[in-house]
N, C-alpha and C positions, 0 to 999 in steps of 0.2 A: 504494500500500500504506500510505504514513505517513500518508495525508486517511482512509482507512477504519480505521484502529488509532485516529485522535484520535478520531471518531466513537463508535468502540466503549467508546475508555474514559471520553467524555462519559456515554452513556448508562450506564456499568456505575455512574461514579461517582456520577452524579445518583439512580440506584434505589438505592445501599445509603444516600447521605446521608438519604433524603427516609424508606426504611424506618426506619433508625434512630433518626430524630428523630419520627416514629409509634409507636416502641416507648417510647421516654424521655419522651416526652407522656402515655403511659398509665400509664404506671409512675409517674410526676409526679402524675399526675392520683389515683392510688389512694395514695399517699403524704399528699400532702395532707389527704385525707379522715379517713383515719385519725390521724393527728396533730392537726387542728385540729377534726375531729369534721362538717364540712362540706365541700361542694362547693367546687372551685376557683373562682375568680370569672372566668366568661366573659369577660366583658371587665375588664380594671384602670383602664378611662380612666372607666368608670361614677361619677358624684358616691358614689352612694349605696356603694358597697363603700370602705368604709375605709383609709386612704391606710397604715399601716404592711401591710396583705391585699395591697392594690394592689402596692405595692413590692416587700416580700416574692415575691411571688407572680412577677414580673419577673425580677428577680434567679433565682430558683431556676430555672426554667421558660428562662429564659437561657442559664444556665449548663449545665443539667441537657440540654438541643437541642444547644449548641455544642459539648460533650463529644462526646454520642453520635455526629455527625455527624463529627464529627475523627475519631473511632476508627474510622467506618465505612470512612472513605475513605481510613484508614491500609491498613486490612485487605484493603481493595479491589485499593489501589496494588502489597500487599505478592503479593497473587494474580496479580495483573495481570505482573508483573515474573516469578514463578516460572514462569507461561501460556508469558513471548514473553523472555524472557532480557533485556527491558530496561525501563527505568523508562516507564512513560505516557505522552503527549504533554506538556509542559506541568512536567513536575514535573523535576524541576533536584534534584540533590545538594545538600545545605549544604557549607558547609568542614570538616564531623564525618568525623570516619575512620568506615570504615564497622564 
């Protein structure tokens, strides 16, 4: 039963990190546009796209994936524990009261 719950909530967690960081990409991506009036630059490692674009563009796009995917697999956990009355395989309490 505990090798088929880590299973389940491998995949539950890997589909909501990977949607959410598909959703914050797009949203990244239409944010950009509007603010600097252009497309995002495909690649930042390109000579030719401008090294504060490049950076910039890292940073946000970093930040903006790393979030979403925290929140996703907070929300996941949070389902996941209400589903089966205990935490995931793998995720451990901090020393935080609850």
């Amino acid at each position: 039963m505990a090798k088929d719950s880590s299973k389940i909530w491998t995949v539950f967690s890997l589909v909501s990190a990977l949607g959410a960081a598909a959703l914050a990409k797009q949203a990244l991506d239409r944010m950009w546009t509007v603010a600097t009036g252009k497309q995002p630059p495909e690649n930042p490692a390109d000579p030719d796209v401008e090294i504060w674009e490049a950076v910039t563009w890292a940073v946000a796009s970093g930040v903006a994936v790393g979030i979403a995917r925290m929140l996703a697999q907070r929300k996941a956990a949070s389902y996941y524990t209400r589903s089966t009355g205990h935490l995931p395989p793998d995720l451990q309490r901090d020393d935080q009261k609850a």
